[in-house]
Backbone and ligand atoms as CSV (ligand in chain L), in Angstrom:
chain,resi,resn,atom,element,x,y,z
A,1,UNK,N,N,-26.905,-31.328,51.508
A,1,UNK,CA,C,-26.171,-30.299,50.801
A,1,UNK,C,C,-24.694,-30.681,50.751
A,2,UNK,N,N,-24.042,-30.369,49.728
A,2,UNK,CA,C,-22.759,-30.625,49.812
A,2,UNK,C,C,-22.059,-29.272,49.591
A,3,UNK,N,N,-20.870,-29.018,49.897
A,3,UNK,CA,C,-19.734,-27.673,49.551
A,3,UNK,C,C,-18.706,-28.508,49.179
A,4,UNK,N,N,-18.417,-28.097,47.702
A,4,UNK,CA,C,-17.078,-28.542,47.072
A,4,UNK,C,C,-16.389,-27.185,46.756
A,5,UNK,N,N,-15.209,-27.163,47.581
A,5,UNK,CA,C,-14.454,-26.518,47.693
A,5,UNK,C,C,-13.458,-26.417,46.543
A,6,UNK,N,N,-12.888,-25.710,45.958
A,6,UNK,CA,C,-11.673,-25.868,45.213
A,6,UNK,C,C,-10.607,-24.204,45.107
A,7,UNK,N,N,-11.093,-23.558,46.347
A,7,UNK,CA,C,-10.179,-23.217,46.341
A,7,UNK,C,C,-8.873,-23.447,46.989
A,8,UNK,N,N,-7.681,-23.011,46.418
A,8,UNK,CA,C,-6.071,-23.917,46.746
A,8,UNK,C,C,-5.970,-23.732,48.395
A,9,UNK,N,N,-6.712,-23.294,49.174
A,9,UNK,CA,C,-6.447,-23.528,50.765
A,9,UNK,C,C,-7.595,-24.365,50.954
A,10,UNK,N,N,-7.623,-24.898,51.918
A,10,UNK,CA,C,-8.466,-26.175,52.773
A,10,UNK,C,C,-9.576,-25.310,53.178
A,11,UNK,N,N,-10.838,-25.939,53.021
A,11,UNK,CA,C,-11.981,-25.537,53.673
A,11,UNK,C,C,-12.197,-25.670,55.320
A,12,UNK,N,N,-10.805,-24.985,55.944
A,12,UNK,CA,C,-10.699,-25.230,57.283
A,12,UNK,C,C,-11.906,-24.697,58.135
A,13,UNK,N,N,-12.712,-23.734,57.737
A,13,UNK,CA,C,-13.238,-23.129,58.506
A,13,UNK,C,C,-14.671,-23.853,58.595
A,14,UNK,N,N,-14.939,-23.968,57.271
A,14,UNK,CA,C,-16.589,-25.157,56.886
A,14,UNK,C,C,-16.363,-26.371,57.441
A,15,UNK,N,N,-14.897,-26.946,57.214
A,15,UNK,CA,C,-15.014,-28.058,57.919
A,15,UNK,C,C,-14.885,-28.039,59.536
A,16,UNK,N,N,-14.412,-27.111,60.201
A,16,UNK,CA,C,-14.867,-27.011,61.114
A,16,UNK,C,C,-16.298,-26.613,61.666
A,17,UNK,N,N,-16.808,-25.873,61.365
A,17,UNK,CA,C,-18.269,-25.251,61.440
A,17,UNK,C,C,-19.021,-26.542,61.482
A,18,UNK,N,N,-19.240,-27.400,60.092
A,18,UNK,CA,C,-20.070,-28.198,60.057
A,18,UNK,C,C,-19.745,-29.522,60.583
A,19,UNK,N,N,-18.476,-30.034,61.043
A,19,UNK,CA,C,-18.175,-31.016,61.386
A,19,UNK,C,C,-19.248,-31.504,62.360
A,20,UNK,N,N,-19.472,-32.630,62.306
A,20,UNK,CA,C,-20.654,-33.448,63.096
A,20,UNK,C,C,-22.436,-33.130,62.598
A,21,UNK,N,N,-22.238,-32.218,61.531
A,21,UNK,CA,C,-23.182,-31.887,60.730
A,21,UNK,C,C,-23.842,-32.897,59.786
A,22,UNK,N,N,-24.327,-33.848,59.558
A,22,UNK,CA,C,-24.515,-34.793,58.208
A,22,UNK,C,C,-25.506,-34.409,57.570
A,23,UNK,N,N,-26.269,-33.038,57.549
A,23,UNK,CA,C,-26.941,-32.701,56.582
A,23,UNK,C,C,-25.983,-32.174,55.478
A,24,UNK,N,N,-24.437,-31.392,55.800
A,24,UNK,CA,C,-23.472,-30.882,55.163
A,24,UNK,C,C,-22.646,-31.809,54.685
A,25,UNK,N,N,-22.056,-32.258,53.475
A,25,UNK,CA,C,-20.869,-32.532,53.064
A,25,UNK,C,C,-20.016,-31.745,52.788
A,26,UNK,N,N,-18.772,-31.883,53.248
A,26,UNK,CA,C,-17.869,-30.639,53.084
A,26,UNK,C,C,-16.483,-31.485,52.200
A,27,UNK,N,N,-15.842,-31.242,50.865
A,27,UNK,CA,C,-15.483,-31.586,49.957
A,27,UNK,C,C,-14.311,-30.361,49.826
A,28,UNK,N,N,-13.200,-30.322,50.070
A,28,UNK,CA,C,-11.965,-29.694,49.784
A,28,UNK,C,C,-11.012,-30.173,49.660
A,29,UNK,N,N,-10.640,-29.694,47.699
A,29,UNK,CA,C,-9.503,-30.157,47.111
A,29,UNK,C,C,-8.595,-29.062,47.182
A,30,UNK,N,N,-6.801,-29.364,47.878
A,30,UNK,CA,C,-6.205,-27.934,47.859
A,30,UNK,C,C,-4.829,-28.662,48.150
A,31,UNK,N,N,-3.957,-27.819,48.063
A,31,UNK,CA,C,-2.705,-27.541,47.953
A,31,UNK,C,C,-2.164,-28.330,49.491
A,32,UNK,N,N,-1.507,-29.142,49.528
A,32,UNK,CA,C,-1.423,-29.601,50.614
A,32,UNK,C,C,-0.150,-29.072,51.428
A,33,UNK,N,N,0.733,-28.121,51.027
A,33,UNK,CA,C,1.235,-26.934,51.689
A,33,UNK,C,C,1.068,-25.655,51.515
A,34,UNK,N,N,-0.412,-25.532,51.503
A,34,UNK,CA,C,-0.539,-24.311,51.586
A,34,UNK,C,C,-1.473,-23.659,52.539
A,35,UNK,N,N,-1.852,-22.585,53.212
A,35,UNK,CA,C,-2.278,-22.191,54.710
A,35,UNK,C,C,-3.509,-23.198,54.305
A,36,UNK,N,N,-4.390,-23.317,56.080
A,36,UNK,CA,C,-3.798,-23.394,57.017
A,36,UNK,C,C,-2.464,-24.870,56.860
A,37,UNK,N,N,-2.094,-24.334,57.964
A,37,UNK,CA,C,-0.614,-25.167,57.373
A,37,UNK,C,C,-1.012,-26.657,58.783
A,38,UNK,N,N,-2.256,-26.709,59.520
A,38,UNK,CA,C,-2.740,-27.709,60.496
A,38,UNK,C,C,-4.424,-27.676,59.957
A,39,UNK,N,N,-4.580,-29.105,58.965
A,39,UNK,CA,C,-6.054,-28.995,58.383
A,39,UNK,C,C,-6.698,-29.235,59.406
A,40,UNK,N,N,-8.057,-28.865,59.285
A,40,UNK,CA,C,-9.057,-29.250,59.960
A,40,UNK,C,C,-9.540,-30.515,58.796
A,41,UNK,N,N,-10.671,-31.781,59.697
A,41,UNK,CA,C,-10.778,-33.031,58.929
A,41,UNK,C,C,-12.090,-32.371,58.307
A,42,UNK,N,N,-12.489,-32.280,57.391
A,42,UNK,CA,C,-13.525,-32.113,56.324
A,42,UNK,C,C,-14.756,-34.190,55.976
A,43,UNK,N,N,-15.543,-33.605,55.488
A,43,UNK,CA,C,-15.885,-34.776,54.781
A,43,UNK,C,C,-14.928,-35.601,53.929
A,44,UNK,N,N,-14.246,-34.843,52.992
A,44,UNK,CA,C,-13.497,-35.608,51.926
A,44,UNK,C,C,-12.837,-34.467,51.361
A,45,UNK,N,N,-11.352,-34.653,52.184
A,45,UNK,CA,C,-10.067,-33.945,51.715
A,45,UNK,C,C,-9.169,-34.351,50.789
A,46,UNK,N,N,-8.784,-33.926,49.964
A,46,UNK,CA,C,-7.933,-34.140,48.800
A,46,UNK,C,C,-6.918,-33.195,48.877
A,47,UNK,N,N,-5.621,-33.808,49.312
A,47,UNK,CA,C,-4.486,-32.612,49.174
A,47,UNK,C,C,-3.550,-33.398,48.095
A,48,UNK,N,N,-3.293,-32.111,47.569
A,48,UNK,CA,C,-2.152,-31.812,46.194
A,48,UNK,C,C,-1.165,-31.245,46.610
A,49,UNK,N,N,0.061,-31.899,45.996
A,49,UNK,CA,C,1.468,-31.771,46.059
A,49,UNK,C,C,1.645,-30.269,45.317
A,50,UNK,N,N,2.714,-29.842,45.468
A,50,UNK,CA,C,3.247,-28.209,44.986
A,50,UNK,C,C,3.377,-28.844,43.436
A,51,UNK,N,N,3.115,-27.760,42.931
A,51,UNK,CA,C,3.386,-27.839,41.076
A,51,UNK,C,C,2.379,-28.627,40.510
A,52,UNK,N,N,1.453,-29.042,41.543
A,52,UNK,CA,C,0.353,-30.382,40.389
A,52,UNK,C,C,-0.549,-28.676,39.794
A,53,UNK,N,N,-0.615,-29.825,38.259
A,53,UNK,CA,C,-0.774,-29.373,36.700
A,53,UNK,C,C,-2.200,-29.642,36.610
A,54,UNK,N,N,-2.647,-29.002,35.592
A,54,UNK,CA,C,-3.977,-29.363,35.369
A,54,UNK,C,C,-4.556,-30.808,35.044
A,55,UNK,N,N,-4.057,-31.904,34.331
A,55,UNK,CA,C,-4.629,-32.858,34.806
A,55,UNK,C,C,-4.396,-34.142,35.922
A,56,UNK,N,N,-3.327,-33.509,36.737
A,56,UNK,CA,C,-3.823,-34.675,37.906
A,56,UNK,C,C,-4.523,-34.107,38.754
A,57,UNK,N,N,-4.663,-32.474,38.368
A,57,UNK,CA,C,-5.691,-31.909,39.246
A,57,UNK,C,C,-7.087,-32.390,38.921
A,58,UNK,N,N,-7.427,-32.286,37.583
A,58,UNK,CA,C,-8.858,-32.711,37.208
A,58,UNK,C,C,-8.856,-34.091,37.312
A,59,UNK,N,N,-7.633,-35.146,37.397
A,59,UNK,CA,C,-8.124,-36.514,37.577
A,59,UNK,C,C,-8.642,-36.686,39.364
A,60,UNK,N,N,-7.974,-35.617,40.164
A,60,UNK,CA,C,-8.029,-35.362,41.422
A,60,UNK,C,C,-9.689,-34.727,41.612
A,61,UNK,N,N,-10.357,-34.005,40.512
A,61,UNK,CA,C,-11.607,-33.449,41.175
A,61,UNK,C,C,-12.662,-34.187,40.746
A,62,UNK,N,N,-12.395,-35.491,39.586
A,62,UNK,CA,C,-13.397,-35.745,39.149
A,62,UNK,C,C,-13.365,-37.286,40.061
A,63,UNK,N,N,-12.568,-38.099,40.520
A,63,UNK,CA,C,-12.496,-38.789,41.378
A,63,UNK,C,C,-13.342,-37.974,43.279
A,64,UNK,N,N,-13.164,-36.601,43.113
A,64,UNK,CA,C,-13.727,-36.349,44.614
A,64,UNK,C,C,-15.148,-36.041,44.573
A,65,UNK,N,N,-15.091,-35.887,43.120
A,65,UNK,CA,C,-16.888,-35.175,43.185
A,65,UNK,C,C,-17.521,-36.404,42.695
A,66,UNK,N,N,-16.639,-37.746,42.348
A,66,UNK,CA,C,-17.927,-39.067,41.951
A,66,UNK,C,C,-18.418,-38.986,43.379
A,67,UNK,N,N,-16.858,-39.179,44.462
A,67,UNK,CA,C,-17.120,-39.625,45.611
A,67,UNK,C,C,-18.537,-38.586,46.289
A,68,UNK,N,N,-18.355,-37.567,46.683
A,68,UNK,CA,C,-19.107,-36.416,46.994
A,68,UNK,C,C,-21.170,-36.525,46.721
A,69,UNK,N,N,-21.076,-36.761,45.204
A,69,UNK,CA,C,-22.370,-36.832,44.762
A,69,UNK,C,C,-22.944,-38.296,45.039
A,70,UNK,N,N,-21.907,-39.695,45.480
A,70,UNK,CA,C,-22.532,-40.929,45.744
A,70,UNK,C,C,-22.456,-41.018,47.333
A,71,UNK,N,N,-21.910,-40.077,48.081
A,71,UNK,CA,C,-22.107,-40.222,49.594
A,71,UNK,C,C,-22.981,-39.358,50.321
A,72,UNK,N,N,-22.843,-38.021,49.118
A,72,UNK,CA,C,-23.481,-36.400,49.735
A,72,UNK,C,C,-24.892,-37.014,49.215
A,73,UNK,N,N,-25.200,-37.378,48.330
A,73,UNK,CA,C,-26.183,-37.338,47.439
A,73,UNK,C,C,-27.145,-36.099,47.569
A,74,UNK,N,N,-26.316,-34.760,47.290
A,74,UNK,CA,C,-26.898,-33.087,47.668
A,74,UNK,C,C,-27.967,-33.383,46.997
A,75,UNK,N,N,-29.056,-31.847,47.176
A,75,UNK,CA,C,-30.220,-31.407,46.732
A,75,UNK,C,C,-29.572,-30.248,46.367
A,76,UNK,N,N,-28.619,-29.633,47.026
A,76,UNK,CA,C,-28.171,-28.092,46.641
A,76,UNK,C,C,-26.610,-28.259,46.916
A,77,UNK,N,N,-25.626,-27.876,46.573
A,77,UNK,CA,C,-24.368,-27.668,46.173
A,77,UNK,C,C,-23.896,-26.120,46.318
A,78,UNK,N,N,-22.733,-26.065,47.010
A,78,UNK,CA,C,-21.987,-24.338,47.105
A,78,UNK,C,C,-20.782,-25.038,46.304
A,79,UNK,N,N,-20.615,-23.950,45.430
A,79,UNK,CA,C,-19.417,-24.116,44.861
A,79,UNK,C,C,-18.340,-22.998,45.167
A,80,UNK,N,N,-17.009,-23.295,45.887
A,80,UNK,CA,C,-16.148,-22.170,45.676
A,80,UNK,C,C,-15.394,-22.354,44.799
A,81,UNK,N,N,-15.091,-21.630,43.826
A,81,UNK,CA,C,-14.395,-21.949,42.575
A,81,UNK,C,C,-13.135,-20.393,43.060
A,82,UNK,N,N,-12.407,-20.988,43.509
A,82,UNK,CA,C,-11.003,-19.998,43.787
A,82,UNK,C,C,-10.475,-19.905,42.881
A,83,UNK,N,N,-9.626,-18.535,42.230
A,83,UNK,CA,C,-8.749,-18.035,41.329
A,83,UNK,C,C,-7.491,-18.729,41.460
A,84,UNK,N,N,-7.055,-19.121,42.775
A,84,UNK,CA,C,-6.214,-19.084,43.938
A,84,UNK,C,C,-5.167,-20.515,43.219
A,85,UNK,N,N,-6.061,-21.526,42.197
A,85,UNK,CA,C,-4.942,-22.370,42.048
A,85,UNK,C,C,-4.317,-22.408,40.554
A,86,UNK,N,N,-4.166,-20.876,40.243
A,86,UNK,CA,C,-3.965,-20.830,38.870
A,86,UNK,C,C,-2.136,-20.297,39.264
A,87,UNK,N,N,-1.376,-20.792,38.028
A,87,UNK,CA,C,-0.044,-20.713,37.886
A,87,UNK,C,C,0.438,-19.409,38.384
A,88,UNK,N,N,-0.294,-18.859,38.254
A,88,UNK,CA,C,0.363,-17.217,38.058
A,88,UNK,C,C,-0.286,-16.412,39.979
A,89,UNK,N,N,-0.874,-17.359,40.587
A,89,UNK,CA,C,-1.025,-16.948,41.945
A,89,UNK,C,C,0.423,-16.882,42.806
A,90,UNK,N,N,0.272,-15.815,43.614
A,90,UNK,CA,C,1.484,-15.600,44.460
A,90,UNK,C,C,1.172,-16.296,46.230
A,91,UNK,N,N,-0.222,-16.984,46.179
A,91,UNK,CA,C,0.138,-18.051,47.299
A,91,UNK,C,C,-0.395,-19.415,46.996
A,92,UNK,N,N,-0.944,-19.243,45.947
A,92,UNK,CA,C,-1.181,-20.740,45.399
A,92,UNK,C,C,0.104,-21.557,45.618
A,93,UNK,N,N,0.361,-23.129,45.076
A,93,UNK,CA,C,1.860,-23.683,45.192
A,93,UNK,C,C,1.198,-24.160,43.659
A,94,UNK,N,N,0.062,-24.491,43.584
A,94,UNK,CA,C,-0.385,-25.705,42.359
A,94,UNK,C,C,-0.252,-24.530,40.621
A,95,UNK,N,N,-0.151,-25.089,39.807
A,95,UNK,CA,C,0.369,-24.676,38.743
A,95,UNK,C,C,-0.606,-24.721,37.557
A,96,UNK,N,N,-1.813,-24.585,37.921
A,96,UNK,CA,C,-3.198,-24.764,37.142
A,96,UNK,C,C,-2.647,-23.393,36.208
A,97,UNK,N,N,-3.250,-23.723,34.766
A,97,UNK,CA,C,-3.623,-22.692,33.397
A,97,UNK,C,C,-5.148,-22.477,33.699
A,98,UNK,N,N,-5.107,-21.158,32.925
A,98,UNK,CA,C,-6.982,-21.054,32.898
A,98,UNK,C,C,-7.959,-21.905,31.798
A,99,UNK,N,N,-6.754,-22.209,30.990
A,99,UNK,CA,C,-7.538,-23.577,30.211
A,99,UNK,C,C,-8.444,-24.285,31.219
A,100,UNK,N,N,-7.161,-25.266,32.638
A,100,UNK,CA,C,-7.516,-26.099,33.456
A,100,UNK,C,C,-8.599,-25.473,34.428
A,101,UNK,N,N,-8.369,-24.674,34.492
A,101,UNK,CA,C,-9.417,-23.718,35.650
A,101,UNK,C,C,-10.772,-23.854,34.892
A,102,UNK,N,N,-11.073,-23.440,33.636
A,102,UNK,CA,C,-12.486,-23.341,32.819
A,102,UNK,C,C,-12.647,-24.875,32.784
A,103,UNK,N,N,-11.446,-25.943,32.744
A,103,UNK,CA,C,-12.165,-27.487,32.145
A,103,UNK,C,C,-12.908,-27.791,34.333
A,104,UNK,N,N,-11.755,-27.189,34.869
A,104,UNK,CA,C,-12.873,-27.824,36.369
A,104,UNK,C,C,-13.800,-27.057,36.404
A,105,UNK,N,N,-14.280,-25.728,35.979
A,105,UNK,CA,C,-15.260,-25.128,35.900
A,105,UNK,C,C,-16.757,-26.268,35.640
A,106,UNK,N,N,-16.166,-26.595,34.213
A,106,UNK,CA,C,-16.894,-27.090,33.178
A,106,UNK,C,C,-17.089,-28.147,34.113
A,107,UNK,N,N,-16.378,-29.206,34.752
A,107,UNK,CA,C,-16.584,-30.599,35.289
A,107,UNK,C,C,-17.622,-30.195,36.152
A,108,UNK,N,N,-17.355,-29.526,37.412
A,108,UNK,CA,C,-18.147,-29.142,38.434
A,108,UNK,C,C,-19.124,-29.205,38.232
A,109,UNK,N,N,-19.703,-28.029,36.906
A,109,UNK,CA,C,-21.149,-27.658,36.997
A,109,UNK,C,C,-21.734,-28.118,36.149
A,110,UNK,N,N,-20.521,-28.983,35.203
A,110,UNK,CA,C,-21.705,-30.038,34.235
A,110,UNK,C,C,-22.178,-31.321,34.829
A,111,UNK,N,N,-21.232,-31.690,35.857
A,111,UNK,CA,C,-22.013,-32.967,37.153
A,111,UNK,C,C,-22.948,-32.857,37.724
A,112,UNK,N,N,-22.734,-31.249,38.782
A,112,UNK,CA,C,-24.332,-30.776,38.995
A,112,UNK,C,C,-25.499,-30.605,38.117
A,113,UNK,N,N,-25.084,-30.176,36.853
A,113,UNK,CA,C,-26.031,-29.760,35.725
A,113,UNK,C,C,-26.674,-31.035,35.392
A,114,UNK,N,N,-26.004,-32.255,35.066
A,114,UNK,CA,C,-26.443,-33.419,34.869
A,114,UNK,C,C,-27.283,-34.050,35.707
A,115,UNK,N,N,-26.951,-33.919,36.968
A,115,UNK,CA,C,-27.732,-34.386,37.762
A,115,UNK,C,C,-28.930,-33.813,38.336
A,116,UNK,N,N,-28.850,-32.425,38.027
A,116,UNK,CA,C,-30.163,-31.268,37.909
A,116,UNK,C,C,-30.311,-31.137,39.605
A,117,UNK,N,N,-28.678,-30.845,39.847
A,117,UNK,CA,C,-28.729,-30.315,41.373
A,117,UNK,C,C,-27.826,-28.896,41.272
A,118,UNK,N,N,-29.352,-27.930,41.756
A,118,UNK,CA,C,-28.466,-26.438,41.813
A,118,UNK,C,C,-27.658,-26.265,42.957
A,119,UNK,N,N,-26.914,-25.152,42.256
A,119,UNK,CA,C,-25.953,-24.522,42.846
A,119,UNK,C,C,-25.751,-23.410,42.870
A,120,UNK,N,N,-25.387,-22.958,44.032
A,120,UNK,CA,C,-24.659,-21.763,44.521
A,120,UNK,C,C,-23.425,-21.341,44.592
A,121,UNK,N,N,-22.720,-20.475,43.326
A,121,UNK,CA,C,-21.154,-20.263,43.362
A,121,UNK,C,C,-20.911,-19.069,44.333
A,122,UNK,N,N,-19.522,-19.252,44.592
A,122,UNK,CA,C,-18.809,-18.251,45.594
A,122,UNK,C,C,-17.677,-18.151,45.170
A,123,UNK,N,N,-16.999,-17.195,44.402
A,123,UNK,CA,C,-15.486,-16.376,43.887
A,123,UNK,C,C,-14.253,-17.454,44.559
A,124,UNK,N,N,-14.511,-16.761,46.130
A,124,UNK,CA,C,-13.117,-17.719,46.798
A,124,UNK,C,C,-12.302,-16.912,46.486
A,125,UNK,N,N,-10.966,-17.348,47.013
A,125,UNK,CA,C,-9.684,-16.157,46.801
A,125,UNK,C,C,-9.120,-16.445,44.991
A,126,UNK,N,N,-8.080,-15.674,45.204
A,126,UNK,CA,C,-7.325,-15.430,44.179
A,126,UNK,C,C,-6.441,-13.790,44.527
A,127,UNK,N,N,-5.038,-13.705,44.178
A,127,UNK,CA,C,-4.062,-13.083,44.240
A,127,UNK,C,C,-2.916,-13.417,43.224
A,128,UNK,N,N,-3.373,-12.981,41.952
A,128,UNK,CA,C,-2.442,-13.043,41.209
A,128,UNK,C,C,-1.443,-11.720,40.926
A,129,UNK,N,N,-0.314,-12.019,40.527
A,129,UNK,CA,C,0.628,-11.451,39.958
A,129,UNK,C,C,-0.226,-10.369,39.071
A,130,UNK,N,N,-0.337,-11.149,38.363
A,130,UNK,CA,C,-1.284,-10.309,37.487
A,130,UNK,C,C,-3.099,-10.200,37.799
A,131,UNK,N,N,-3.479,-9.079,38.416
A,131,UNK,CA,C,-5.031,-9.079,38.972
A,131,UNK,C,C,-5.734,-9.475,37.871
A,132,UNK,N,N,-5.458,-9.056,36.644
A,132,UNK,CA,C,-6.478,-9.642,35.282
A,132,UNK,C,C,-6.751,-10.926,35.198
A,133,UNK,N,N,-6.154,-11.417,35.404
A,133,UNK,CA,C,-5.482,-13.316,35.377
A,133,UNK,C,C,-6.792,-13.540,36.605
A,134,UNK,N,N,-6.769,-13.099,37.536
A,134,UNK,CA,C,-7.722,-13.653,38.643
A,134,UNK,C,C,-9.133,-12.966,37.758
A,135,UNK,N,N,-8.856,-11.431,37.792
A,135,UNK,CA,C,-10.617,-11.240,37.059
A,135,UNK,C,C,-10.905,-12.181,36.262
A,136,UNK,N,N,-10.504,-12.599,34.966
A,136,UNK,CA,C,-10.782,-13.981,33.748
A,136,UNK,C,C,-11.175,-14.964,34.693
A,137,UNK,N,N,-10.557,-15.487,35.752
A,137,UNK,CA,C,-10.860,-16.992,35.949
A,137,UNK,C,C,-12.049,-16.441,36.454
A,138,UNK,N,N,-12.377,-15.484,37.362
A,138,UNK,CA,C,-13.606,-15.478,38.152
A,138,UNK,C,C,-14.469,-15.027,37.150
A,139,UNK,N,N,-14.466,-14.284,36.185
A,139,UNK,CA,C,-15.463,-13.896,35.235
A,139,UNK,C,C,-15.834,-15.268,34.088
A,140,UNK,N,N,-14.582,-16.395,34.107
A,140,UNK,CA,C,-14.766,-17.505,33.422
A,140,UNK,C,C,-16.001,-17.995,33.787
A,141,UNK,N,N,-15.616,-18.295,35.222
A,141,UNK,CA,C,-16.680,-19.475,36.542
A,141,UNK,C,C,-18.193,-18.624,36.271
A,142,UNK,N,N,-18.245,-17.534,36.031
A,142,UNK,CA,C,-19.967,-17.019,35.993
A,142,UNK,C,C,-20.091,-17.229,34.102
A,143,UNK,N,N,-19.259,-17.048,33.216
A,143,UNK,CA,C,-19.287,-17.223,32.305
A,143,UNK,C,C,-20.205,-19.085,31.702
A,144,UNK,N,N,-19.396,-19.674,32.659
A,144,UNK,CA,C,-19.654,-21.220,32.423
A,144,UNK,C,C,-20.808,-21.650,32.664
A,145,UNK,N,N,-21.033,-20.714,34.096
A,145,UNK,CA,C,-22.715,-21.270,34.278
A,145,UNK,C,C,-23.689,-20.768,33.566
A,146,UNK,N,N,-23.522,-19.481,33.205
A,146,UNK,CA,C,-24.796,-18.858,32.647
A,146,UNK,C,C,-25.078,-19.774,30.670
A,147,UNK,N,N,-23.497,-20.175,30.545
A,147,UNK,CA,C,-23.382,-21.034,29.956
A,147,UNK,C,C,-24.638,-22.515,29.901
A,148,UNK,N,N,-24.430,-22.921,30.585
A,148,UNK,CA,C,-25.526,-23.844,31.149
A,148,UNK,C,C,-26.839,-23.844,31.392
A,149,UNK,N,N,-27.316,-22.683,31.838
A,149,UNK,CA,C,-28.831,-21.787,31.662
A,149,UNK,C,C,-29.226,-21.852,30.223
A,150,UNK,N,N,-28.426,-22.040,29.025
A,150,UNK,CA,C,-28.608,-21.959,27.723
A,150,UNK,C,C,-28.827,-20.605,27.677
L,1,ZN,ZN,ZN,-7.560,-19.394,48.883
């Protein structure tokens, strides 16, 4: 199984939990000053500088999830798809649009989709300025998959 994380804090807690686990891959891409502010080591951490934009973010997720699906080689996948790294978050640092938020949507679950390994999504945080801004992205992420169901 793998957990690819993407919401903008570190999967400190999974990667602790499962650490020494190798049925689990644990995969968190996040804000690399943002809580916890002492990571825990994950399978395959990816930290982002303050202000990264939507595509060195997506050159950042599609480089972690080749890695992920050729080491994890899952049967089942958790996805947290966080609100949390969109521009308009008040603890995010990263500067994602919901354009960029729907294209990692789209990457995520068209890799799994391709490879015809299900998944299990999970919201994850989000605290925007504006609460609508977080409802859209999270109503995007169920939007995308059911998308995919045809
Ligand atoms: Zn978060």
């Amino acid at each position: 199984m793998a957990v690819i994380d993407c919401d903008v804090h570190q999967g400190n807690g999974t990667a602790s939990i499962l650490r020494g686990d190798d049925s689990v891959f644990t995969f968190s891409l996040h804000g690399a000053r943002n809580f916890p502010f002492v990571k825990e080591e994950g399978d395959l951490d990816i930290e982002l500088a303050d202000g990264t934009g939507d595509d060195e973010y997506l050159a950042q997720l599609e480089r972690g999830l080749e890695e992920t699906l050729a080491r994890a080689r899952p049967q089942l996948a958790i996805y947290l798809a966080g609100a949390d790294p969109h521009e308009g978050d008040r603890l995010g640092r990263l500067r994602l649009t919901q354009d960029g938020l729907a294209r990692r949507d789209a990457m995520v679950l068209g890799m799994l989709h391709a490879r015809a390994i299900p998944v299990a999504i999970a919201m994850a945080g989000g605290y925007g300025h504006d609460p609508e801004d977080t409802v859209a992205i999270h109503a995007a992420t169920i939007l995308a998959a059911r998308r995919l169901l045809g």
